[in-house]
C-alpha positions in Angstrom: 71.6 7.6 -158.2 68.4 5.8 -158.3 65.3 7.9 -157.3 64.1 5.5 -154.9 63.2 8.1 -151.9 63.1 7.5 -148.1 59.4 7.3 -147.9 58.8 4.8 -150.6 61.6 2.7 -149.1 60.0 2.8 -145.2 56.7 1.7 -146.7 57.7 -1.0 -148.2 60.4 -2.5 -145.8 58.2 -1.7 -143.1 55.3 -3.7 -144.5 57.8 -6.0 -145.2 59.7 -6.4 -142.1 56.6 -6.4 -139.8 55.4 -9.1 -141.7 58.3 -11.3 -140.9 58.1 -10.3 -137.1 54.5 -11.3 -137.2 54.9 -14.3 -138.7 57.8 -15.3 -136.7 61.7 -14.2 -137.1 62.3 -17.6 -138.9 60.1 -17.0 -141.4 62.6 -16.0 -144.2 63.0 -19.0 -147.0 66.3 -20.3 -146.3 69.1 -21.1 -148.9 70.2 -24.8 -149.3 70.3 -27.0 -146.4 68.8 -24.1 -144.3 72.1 -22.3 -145.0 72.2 -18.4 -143.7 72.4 -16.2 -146.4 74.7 -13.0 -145.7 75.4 -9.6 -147.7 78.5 -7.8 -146.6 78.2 -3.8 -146.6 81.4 -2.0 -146.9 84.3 -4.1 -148.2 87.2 -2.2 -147.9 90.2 -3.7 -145.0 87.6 -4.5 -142.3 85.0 -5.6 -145.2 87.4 -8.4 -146.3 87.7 -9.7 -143.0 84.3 -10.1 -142.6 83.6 -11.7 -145.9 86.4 -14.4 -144.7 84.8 -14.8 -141.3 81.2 -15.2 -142.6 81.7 -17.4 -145.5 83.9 -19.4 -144.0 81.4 -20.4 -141.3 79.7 -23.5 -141.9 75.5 -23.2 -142.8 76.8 -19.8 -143.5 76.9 -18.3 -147.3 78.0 -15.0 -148.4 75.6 -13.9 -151.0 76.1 -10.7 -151.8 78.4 -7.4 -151.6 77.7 -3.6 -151.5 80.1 -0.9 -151.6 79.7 2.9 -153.0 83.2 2.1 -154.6 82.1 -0.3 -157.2 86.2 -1.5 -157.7 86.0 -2.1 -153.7 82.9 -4.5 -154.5 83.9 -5.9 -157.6 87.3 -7.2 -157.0 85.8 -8.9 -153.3 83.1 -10.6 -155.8 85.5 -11.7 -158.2 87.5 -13.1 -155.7 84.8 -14.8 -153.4 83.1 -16.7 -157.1 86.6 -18.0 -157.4 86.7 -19.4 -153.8 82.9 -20.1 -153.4 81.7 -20.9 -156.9 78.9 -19.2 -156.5 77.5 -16.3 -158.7 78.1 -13.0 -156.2 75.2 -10.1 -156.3 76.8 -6.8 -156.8 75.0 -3.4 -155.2 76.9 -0.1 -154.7 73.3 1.4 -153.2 72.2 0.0 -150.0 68.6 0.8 -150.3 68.4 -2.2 -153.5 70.1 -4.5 -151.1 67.7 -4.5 -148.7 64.9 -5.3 -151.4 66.1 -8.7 -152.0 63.7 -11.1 -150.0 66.6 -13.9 -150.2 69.5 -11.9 -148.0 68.8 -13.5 -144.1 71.8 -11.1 -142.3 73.8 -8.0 -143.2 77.5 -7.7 -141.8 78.7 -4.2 -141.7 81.8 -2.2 -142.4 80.8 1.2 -143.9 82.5 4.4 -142.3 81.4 5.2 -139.0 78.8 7.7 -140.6 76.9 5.2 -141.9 76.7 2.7 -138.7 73.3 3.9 -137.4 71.0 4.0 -140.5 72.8 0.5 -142.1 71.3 -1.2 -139.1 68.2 0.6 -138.7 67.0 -0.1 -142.4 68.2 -3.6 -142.0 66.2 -4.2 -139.2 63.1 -2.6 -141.2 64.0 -4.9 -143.9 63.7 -8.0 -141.5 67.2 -9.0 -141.4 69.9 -9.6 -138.4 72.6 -6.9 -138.2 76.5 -7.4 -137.4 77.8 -3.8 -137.1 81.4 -2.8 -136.9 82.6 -0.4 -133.7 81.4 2.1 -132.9 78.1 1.4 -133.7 77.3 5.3 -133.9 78.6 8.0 -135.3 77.0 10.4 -132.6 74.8 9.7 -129.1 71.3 9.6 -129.9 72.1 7.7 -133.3 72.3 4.6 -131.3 69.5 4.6 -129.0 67.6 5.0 -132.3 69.3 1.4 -133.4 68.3 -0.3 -130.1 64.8 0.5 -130.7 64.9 -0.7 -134.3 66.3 -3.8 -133.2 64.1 -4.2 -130.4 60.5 -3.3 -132.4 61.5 -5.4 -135.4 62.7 -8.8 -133.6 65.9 -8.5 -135.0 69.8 -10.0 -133.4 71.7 -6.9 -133.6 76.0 -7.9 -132.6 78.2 -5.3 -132.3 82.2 -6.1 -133.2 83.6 -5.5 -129.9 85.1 -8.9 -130.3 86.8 -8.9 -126.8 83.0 -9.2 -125.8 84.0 -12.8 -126.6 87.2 -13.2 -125.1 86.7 -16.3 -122.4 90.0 -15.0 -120.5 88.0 -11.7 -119.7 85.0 -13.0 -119.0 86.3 -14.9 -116.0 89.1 -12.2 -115.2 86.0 -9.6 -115.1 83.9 -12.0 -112.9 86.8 -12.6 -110.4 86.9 -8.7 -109.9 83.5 -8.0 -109.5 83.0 -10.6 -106.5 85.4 -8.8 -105.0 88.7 -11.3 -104.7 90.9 -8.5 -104.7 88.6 -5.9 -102.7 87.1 -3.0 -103.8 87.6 -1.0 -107.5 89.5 2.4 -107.1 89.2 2.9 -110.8 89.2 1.8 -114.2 91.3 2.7 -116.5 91.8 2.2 -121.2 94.6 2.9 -122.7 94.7 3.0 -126.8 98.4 3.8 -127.4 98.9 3.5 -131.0 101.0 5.4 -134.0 99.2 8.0 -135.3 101.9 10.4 -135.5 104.1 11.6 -138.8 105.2 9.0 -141.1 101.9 6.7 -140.3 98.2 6.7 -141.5 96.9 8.8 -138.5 98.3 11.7 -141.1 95.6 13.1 -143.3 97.1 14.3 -146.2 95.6 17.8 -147.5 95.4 19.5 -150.5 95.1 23.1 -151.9 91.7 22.8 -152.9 89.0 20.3 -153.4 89.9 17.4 -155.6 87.9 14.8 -157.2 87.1 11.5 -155.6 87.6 8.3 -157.3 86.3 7.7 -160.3 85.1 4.6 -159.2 83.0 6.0 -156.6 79.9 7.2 -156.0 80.4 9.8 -153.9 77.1 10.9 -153.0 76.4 7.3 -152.2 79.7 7.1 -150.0 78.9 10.7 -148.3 75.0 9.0 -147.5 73.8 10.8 -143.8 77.2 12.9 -143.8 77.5 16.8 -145.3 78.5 16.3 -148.4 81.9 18.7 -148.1 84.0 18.6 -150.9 87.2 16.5 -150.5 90.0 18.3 -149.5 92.4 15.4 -148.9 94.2 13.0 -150.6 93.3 9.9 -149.7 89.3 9.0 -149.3 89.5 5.6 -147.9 90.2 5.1 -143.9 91.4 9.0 -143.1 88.0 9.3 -142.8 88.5 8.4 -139.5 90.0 11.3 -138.6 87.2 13.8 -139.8 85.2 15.0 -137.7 82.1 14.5 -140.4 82.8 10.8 -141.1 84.7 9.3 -138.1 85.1 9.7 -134.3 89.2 9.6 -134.1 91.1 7.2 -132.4 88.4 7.2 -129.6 86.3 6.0 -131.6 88.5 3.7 -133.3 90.5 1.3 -131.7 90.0 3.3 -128.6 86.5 1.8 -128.6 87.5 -1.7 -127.7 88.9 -0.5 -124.4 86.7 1.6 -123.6 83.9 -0.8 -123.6 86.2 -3.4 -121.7 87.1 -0.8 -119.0 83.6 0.5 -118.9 82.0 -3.5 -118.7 84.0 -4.2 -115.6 82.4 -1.7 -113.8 79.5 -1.7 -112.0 76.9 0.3 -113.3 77.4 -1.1 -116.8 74.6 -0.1 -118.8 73.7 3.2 -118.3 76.1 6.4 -119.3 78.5 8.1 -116.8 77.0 11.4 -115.1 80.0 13.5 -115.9 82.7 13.7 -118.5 86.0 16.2 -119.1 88.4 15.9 -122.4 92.2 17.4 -121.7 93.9 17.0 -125.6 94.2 17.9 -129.0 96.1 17.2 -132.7 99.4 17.4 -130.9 102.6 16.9 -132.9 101.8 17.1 -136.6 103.3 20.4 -137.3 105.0 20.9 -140.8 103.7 17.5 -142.3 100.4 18.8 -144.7 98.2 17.0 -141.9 94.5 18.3 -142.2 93.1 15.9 -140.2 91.2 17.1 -137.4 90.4 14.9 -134.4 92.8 14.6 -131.0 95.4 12.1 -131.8 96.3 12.9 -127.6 93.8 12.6 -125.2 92.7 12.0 -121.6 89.0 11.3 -121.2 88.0 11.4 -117.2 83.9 9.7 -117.1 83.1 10.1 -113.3 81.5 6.8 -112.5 80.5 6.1 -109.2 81.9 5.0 -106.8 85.2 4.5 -109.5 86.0 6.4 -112.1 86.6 5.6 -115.7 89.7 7.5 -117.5 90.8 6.8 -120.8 94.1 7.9 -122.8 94.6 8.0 -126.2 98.4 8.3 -127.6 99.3 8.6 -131.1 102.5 10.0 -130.8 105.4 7.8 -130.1 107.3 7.1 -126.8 109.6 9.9 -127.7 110.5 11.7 -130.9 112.0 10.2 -133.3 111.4 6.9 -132.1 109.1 4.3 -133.5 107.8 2.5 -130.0 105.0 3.3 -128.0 104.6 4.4 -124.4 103.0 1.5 -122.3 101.2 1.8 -119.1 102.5 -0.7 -116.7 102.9 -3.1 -119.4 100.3 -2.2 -122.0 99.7 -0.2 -124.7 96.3 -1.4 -126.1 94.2 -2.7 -123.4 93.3 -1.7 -119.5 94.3 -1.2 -116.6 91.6 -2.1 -113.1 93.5 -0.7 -110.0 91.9 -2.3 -106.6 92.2 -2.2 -103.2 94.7 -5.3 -103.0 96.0 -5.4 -106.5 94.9 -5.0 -109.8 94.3 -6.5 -113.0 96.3 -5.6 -116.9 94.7 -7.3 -119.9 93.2 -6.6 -123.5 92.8 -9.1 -126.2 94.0 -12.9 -124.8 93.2 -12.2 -121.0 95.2 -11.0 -118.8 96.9 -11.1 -115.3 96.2 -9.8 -111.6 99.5 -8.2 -109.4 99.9 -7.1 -106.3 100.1 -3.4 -105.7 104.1 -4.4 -105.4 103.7 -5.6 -109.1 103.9 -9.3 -108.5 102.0 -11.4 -110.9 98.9 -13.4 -109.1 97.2 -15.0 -111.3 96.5 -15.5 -115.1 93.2 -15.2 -117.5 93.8 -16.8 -120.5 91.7 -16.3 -123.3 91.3 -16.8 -127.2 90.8 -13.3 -127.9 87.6 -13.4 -129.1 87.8 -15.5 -132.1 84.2 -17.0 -131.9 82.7 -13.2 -131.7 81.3 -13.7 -135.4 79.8 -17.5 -134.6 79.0 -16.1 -131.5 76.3 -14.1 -133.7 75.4 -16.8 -136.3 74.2 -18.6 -133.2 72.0 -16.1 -132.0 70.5 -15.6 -135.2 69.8 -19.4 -135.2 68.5 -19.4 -131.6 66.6 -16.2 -131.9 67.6 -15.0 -128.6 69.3 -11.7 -127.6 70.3 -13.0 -124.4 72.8 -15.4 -126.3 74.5 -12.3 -127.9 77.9 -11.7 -126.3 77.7 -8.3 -127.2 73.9 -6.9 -128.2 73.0 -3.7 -129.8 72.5 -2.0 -126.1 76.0 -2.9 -124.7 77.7 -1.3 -127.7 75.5 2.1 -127.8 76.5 2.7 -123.9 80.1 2.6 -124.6 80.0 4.0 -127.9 78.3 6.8 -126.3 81.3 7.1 -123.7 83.4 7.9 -126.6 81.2 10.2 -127.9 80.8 12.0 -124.5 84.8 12.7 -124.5 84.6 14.0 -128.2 81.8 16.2 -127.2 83.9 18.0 -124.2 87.1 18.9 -126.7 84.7 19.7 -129.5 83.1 22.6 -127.0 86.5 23.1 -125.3 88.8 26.1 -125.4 92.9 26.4 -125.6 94.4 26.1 -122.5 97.5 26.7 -120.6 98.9 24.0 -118.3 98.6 25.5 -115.1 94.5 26.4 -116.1 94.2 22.8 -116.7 96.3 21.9 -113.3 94.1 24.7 -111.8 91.0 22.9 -113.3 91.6 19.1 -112.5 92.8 20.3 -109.1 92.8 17.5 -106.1 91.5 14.7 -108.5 94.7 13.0 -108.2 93.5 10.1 -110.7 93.4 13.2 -113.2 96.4 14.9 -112.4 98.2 11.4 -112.5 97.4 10.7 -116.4 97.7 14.6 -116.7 101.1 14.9 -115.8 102.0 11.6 -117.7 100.6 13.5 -120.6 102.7 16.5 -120.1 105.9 14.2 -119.8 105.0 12.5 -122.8 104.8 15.8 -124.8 107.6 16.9 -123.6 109.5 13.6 -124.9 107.8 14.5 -128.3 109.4 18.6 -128.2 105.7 19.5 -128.1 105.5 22.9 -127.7 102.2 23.6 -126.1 102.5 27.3 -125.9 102.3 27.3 -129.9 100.1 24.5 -129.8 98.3 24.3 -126.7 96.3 22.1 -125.3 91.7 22.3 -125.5 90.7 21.5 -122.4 86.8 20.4 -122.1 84.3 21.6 -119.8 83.5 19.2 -117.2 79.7 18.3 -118.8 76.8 16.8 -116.9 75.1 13.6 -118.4 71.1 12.7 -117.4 71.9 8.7 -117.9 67.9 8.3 -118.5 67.5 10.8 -121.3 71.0 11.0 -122.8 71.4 14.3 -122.8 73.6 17.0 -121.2 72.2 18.7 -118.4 73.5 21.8 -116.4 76.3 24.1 -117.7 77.3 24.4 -121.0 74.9 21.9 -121.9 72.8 24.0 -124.6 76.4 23.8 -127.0 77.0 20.0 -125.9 73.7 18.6 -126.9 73.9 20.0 -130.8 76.5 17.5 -130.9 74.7 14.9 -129.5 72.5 14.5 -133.2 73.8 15.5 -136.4 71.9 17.5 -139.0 71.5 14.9 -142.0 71.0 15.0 -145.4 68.2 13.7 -147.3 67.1 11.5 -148.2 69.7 9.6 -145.7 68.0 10.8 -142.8 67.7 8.7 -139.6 64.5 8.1 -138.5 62.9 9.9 -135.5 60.4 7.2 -135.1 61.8 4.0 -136.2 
């Protein structure tokens, strides 16, 4: 690993990228043609898709590629000088990326561990950010990116693509001026396999075991404790560890929970309460040593509607390889109001009448143009023109966080002290006994396995932190303890 240390890196990238602020956010020598000039960081699955979408882009070239897996970096190079004809540079260490002067924009697809201080030393190095979902591994994480965007000039996107997604955009503004009354209450759904016999199992083994060779793991492990590995498989479970990733929540659930947070009012600030009902439900007798709920109910008490998410990765019933659905979805959301309400995800959607009749349709692209969407905003150097900025992806990263925080200081449960608990919040008990019914299909038995149920936290929106009860236990989850010299910066 090269000694370069934290300090020696902030003075220079600071110097550096107050410079360029100073002189004016254009002020980078551009390629041929004016061209853009991107690095991609982290190109695993999601890294691929990004090279494709950024190079593919016209005034856009793909310059360079960093991965701590130097086979991840070096087949994607191989393959993109074949394509491009261009000579690819090759970094498995970050910190030497962010040197080169001739790199405009970084996209992002590290682990979810690595979100926060990717963009925050970007920004110090003068360059626009795309980040991948969620854009933080923990709460205060991403304030700490707004503010480096913010004090360093730079367009920060985050890849909530649906941010893009014309079809909601216009469904979204129809509800909010009201043409089908009042919002009762908001719900996301992120029914998906996660169960036995798909890659929501984390296979364990006996001991620690060696990463691969063609990693450096210390590199890959970067803000995270360096634990040793105790599974089998170091790419993508990571998701499901609570020292690298943020579940299913945090993972596709992230998506929905940013488009049934956005079409509330309220948008931009954090709800004042949260409650987790859940756990790793199902996995029993199948060497799974993953650890984050793969079942899940998330109640955010917005005002004046509420905001409940439900994560599912269990199938519809046991033994069966289809997915529950919630009156016709399984990924998306669901906006109950007073005369009707609205299903959609990715492509739109459609209002019904409370009978179930169809209304009318949204129809959208899915947000395809998300990435130019960004290219543009770099161009214009305007935040405003960013579909979906640094700030709007912190908030409902943060949601996610906030249910993760209520299981993580949670305690087993029996059903009826949960039914006790949620008491008349009917909204609760509704996706509660769903749940239950839904276990039940899956021969869960919750005596042997029961369920954590979450206290029911207090948020201050304005300082995000917990307030009240139990709060002294939630808020040392809402910063990690990190591990030099991968520290994120107090003061950015």
């Amino acid at each position: 690993m090269s000694r370069f240390t934290r300090r020696s890196f902030m003075k220079s990238t600071i110097a550096a990228g107050a410079g360029m602020v100073l002189a004016g956010p254009n002020s980078h020598v551009r390629g041929a043609n004016n061209d853009l000039r991107f690095a991609v960081v982290g190109t695993g699955g999601q890294g691929g898709g990004h090279i494709r979408y950024f190079n593919d882009k016209e005034g856009v070239n793909v310059v360079a590629l960093c991965d701590a897996d130097r086979d991840h970096v070096n087949k994607r190079a191989d393959d993109l000088e074949k394509k491009s004809g261009r000579k690819i540079k090759r970094y498995t260490d970050v910190r030497k990326l962010f040197e080169d002067k001739n790199i405009d924009a970084i996209s992002s697809a590290t682990p979810n561990h690595w979100h926060s201080l990717v963009t925050i030393w970007a920004c110090q190095a003068g360059k626009d950010v795309y980040i991948e979902k969620p854009v933080s591994h923990n709460i205060w994480e991403g304030r700490k990116m707004i503010e480096a965007a913010r004090k360093y000039g730079r367009i920060v996107q985050v890849g909530m693509q649906k941010r893009s997604d014309g079809g909601l955009i216009a469904a979204f503004k129809y509800i909010k001026e009201g043409k089908m009354g009042a919002i009762k209450w908001s719900r996301g759904f992120c029914y998906k396999g996660r169960g036995p016999g798909t890659n929501g199992i984390v296979y364990g083994t006996n001991g620690p075991t060696s990463p691969p060779a063609s990693v450096d793991y210390n590199l890959w492990c970067g803000p995270a404790e360096m634990e040793p590995l105790r599974r089998k498989s170091l790419h993508y479970k990571w998701h499901w560890m609570w020292n690298t990733g943020n579940g299913d929540l945090g993972n596709q659930g992230i998506h929905e929970m940013d488009l049934a947070r956005w079409v509330l009012d309220g948008d931009e600030k954090l709800a004042p309460t949260v409650m987790s009902i859940g756990g790793r439900l199902g996995c029993e007798g199948t060497g799974d040593a993953g650890e984050t709920a793969n079942t899940q109910i998330i109640y955010l008490g917005y005002k004046p509607a509420p905001l409940i998410f439900e994560v599912r990765g269990l199938p519809r019933k046991k033994g069966d390889s289809s997915m529950d659905n919630f009156r016709g979805t399984r990924v998306g959301i669901c906006v109950q109001c007073e005369n009707g309400y609205f299903v959609g995800g990715a492509g739109g959607g459609w209002t019904f009448t409370n009978d179930g009749e169809k209304i009318k349709q949204f129809k959208g692209g899915g947000g395809g143009n998300h990435h130019q969407n960004f290219i543009d905003a770099v161009r214009s150097r305007k935040v405003s023109d960013l579909n979906a900025d640094i700030e709007k992806g912190h908030i409902s990263s943060a949601l996610c966080h906030m249910g993760n925080v209520s299981h993580l200081v949670g305690k087993s449960a029996s059903v009826d002290e949960i039914k006790n608990t949620i008491g008349n919040n009917a909204d609760m008990m509704d996706s509660f006994d769903r749940m239950l019914q839904h276990l039940k299909a899956n021969e869960v038995n919750l005596e042997a396995t029961p369920l954590t149920m979450g206290p029911m936290l207090n948020m201050d929106p304005r300082s995000e932190k917990f307030i009240g009860e139990h709060s002294d236990w939630a808020n040392m989850l809402v910063k990690r303890n990190y591990r030099e010299p991968f520290v994120v910066p107090d003061k950015v």
